[in-house]
DRENDO-1510 file (C-alpha; in Angstrom, 1 decimal, always signed):
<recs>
REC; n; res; u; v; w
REC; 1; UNK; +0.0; +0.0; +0.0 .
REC; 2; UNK; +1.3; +3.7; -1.0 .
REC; 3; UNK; +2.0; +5.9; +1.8 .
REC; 4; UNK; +1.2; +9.3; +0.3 .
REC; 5; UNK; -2.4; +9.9; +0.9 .
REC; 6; UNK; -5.0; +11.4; -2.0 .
REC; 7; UNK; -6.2; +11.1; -5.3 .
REC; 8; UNK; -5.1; +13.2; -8.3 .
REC; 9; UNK; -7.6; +13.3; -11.3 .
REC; 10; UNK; -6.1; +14.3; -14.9 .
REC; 11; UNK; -8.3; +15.3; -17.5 .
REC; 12; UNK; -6.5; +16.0; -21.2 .
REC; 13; UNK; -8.4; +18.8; -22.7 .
REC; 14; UNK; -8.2; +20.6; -25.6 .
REC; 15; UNK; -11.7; +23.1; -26.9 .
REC; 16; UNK; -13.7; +21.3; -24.4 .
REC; 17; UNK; -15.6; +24.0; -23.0 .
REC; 18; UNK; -18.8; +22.7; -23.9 .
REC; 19; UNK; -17.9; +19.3; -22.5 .
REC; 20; UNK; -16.4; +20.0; -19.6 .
REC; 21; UNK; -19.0; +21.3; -17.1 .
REC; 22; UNK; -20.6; +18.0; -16.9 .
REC; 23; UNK; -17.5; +16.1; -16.8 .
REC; 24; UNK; -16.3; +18.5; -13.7 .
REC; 25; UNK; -19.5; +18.2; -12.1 .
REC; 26; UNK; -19.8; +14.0; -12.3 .
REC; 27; UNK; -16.2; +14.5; -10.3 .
REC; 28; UNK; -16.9; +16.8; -8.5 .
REC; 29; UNK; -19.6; +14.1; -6.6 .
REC; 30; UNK; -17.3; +11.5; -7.1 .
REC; 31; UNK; -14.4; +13.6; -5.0 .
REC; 32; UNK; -16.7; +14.6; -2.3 .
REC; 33; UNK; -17.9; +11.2; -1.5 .
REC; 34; UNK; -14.5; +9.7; -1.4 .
REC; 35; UNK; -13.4; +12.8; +0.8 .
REC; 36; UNK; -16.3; +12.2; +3.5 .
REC; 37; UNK; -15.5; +8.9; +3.4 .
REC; 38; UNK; -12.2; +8.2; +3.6 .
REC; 39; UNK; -11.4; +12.0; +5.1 .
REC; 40; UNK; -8.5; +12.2; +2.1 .
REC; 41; UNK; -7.7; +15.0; -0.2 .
REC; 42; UNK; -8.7; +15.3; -4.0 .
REC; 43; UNK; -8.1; +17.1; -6.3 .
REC; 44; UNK; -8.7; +17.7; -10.4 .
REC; 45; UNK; -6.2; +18.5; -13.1 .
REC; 46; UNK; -7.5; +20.0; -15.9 .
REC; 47; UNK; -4.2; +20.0; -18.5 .
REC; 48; UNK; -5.0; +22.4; -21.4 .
REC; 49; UNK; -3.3; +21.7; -25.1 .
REC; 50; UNK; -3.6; +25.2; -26.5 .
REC; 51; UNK; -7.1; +25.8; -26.7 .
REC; 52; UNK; -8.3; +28.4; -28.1 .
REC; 53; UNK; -12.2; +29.0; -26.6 .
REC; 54; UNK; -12.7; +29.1; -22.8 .
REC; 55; UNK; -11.4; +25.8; -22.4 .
REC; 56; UNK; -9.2; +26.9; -18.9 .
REC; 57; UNK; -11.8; +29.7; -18.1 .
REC; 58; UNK; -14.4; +26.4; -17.4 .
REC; 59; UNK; -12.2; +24.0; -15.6 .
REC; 60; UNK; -11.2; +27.3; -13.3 .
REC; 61; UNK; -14.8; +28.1; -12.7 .
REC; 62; UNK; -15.5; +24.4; -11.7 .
REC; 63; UNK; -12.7; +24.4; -9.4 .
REC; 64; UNK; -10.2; +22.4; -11.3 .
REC; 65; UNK; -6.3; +23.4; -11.1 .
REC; 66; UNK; -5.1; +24.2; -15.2 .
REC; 67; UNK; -2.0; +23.1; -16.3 .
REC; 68; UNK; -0.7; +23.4; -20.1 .
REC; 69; UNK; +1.4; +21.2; -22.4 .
REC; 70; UNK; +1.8; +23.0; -25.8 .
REC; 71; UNK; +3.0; +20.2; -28.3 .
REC; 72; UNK; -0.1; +18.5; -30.1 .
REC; 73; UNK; +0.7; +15.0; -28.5 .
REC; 74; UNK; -2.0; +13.5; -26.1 .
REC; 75; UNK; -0.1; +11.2; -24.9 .
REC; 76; UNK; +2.1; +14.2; -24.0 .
REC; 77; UNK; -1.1; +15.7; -22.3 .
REC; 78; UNK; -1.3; +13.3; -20.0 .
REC; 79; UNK; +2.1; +12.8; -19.0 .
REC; 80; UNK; +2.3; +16.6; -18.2 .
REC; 81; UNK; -0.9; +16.0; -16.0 .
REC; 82; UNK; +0.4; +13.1; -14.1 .
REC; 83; UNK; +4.1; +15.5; -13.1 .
REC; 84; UNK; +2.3; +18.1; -12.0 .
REC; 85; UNK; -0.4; +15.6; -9.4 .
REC; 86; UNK; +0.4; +16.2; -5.9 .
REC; 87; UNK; -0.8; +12.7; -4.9 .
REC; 88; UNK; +0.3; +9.2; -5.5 .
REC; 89; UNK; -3.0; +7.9; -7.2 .
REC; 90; UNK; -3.7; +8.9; -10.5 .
REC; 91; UNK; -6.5; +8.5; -12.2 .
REC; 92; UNK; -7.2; +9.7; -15.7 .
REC; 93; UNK; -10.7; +10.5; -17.9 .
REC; 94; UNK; -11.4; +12.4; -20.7 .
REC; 95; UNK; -13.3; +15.6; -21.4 .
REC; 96; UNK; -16.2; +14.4; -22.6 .
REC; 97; UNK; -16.7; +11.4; -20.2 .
REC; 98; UNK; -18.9; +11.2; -16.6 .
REC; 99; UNK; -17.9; +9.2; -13.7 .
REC; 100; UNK; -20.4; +7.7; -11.0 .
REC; 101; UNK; -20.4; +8.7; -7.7 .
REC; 102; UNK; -19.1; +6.1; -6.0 .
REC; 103; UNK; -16.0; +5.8; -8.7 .
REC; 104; UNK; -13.4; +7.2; -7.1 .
REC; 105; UNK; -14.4; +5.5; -3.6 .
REC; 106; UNK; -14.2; +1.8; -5.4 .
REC; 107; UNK; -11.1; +2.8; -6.9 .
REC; 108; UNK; -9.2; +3.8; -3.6 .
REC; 109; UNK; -10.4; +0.4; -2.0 .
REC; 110; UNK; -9.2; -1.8; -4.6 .
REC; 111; UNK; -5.7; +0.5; -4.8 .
REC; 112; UNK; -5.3; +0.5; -1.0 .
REC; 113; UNK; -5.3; -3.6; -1.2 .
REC; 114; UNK; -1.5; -4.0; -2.1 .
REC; 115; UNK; -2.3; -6.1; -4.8 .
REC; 116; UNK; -2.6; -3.9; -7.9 .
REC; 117; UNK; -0.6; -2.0; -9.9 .
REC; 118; UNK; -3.6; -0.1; -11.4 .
REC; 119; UNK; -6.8; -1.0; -13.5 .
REC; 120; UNK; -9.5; +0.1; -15.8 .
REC; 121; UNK; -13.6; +0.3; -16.2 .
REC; 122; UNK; -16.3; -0.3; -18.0 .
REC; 123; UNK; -17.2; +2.0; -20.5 .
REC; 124; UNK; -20.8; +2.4; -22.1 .
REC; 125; UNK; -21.7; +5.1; -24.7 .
REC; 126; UNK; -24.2; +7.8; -24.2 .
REC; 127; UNK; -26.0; +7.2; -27.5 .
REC; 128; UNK; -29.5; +7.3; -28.8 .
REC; 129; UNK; -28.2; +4.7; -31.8 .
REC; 130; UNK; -28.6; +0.9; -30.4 .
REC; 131; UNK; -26.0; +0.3; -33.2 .
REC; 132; UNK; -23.5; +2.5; -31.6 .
REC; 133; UNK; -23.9; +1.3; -28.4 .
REC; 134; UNK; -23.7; -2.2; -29.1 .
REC; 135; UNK; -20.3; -1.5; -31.1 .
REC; 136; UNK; -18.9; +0.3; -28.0 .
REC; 137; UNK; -20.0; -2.4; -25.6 .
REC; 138; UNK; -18.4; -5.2; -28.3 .
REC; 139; UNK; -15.4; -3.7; -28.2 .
REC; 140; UNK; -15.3; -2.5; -24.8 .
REC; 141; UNK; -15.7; -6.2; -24.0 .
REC; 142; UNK; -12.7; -7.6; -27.4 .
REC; 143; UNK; -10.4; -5.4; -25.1 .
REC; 144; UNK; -11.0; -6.5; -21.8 .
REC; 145; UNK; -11.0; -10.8; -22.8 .
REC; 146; UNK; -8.5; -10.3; -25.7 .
REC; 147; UNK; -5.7; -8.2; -24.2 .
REC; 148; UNK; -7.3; -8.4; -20.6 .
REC; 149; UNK; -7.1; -4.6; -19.6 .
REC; 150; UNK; -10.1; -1.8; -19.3 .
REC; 151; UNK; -10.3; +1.1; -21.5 .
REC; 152; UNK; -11.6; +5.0; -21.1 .
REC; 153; UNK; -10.7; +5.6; -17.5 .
REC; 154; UNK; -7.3; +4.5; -15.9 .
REC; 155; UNK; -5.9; +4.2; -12.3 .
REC; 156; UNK; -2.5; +3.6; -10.9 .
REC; 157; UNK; +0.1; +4.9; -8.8 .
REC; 158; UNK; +2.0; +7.7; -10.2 .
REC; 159; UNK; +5.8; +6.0; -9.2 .
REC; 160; UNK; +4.4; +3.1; -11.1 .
REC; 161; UNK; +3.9; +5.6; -14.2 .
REC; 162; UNK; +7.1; +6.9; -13.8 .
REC; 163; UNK; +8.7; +3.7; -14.1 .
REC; 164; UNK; +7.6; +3.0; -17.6 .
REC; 165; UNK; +8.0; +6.7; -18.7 .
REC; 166; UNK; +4.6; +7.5; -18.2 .
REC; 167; UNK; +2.0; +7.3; -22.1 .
REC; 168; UNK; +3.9; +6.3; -25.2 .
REC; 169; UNK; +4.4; +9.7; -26.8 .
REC; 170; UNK; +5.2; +7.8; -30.1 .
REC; 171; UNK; +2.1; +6.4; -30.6 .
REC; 172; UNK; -0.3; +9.5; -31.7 .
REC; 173; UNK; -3.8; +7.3; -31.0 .
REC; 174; UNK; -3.8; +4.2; -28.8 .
REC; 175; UNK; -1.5; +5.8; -26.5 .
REC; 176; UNK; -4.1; +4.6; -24.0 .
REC; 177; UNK; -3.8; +0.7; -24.5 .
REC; 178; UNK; -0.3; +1.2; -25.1 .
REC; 179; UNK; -0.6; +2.4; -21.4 .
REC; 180; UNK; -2.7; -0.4; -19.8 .
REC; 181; UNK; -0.5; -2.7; -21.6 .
REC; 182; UNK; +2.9; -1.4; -20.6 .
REC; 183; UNK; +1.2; -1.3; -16.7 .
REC; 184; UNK; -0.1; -4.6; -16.8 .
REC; 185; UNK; +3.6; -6.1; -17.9 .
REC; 186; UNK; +5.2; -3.8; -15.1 .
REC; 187; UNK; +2.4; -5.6; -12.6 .
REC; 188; UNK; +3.4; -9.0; -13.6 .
REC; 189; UNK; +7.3; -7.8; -12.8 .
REC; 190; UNK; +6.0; -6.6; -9.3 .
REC; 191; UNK; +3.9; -9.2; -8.7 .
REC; 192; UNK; +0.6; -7.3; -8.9 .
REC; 193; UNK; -2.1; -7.8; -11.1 .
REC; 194; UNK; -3.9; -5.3; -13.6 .
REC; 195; UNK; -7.8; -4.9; -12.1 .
REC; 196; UNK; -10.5; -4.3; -14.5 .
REC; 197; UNK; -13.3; -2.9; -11.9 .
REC; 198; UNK; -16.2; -4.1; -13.3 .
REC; 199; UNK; -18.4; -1.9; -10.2 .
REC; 200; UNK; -17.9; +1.5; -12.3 .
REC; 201; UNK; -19.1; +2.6; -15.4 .
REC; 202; UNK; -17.8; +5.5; -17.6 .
REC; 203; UNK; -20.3; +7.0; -19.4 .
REC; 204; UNK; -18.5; +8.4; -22.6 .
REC; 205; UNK; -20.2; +11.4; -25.1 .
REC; 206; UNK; -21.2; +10.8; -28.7 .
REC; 207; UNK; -19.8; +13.3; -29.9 .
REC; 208; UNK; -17.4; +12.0; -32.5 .
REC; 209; UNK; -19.3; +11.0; -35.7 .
REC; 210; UNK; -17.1; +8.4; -36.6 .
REC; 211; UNK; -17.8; +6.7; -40.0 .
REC; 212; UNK; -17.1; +3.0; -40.7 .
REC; 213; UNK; -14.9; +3.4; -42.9 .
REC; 214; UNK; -12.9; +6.4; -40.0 .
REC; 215; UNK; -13.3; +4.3; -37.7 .
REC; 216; UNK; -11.7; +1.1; -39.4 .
REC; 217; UNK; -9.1; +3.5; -40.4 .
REC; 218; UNK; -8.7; +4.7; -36.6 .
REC; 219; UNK; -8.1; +0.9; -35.4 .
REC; 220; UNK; -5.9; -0.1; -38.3 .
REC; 221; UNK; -3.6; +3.2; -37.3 .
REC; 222; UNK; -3.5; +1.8; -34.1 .
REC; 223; UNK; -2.7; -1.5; -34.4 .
REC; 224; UNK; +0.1; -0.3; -37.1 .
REC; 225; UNK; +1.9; +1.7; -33.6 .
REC; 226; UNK; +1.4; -1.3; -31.1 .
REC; 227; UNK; +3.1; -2.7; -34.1 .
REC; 228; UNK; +5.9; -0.4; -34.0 .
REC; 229; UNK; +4.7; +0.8; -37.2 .
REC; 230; UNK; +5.1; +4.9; -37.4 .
REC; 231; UNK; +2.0; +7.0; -38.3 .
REC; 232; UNK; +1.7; +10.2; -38.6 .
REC; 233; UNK; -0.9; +13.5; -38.0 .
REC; 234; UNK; -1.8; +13.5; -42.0 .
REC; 235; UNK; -3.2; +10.3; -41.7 .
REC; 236; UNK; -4.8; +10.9; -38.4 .
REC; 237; UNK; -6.6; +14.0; -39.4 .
REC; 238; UNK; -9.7; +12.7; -37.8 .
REC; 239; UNK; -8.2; +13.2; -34.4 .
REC; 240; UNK; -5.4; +16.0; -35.0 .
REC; 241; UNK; -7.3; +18.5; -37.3 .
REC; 242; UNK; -7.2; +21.1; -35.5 .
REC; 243; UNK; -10.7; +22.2; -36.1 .
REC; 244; UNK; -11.9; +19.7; -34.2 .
</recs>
């Protein structure tokens, strides 16, 4: 078990202003239940990557702390979020993403056991489309029983993170399951295993209108980098235009 006490919450973010207030809010519960709880400090990082609305304005106003990280690189995002946490348990989400209340409680029960190095959740899509959601729950579900790790929201400790040198800046998209796959192989080194925590739920937005064709494209680009195989932004446009 980690001796520093608290949670650290990083949230990438770049021209969410529209998608953020929820997100903050959903966290905002989630923080003040695990701190009546468990009488331990929280706190939420929003890390800003040159946005150009009111992006830092709106995590301010909802009482997040704004850091920045300039170069176009998420993985570089949230490795600029995870230096500048004050606490030893990290947990990352996304913009666009809402938490249940009792998440971050469940999380620091299962960390404070000693025997994991970190873990994912669920993930469910807040979509009208049956189609969609099926898709997201299909392959929410390939990732957790092929490669046996969670995607969306991560937890771990933050020396942990260090160890491997934090997201794989190399890989443009995917940095994520790089991530959870890079912890899970650290775990097996330590002798701690990699917890999927089946008890929480993200709920993510459906926001990007992703055709079948982009999002074939998306996974192939993916599986290219876990390859070693380099990509760059041109063909990610998708996810780098910066008129996102």
């Amino acid at each position: 078990m980690q001796s520093s006490s608290g949670i650290s919450v990083i949230i990438p973010a770049y021209n969410e202003e529209r998608y953020l207030p929820p997100t903050l809010s959903a966290l905002r519960r989630a923080a003040d239940e695990f701190r009546e709880e468990f009488k331990q400090p929280c706190e939420i990082i929003v890390c800003d990557n040159n946005s150009t609305d009111r992006t830092c304005e709106v995590a301010r106003a909802h009482g997040a702390r704004v850091v920045h990280h300039s170069e176009r690189n998420i993985a570089g995002v949230r490795n600029a979020g995870i230096r500048a946490a004050n606490f030893a348990l990290i947990v990352t989400v996304d913009a666009d993403n809402l938490v249940p209340d009792h998440a971050l409680r469940d999380i620091w029960i299962v960390m404070q056991s000693g025997r994991y190095v970190g873990g994912g959740v669920r993930i469910a899509v807040m979509s009208e489309q049956i189609v969609k959601r099926a898709l997201v729950f299909c392959i929410d579900r390939a990732i957790l029983y092929g490669a046996g790790i969670s995607a969306g929201l991560f937890f771990f400790w933050k020396t942990d993170a260090e160890k491997i040198r934090g997201f794989p800046e190399q890989l443009l998209v995917g940095e994520d399951t790089g991530f959870a796959l890079h912890l899970k192989k650290h775990g097996r080194k330590t002798r701690r295993k990699y917890k999927n925590l089946h008890s929480v739920v993200l709920r993510v937005s459906d926001r990007k209108k992703v055709t079948f064709g982009q999002g074939l494209k998306t996974v192939w680009h993916v599986l290219r980098q876990l390859a070693g195989r380099p990509t760059t932004r041109e063909q990610l446009s998708f996810w780098y235009n910066p008129d996102r």
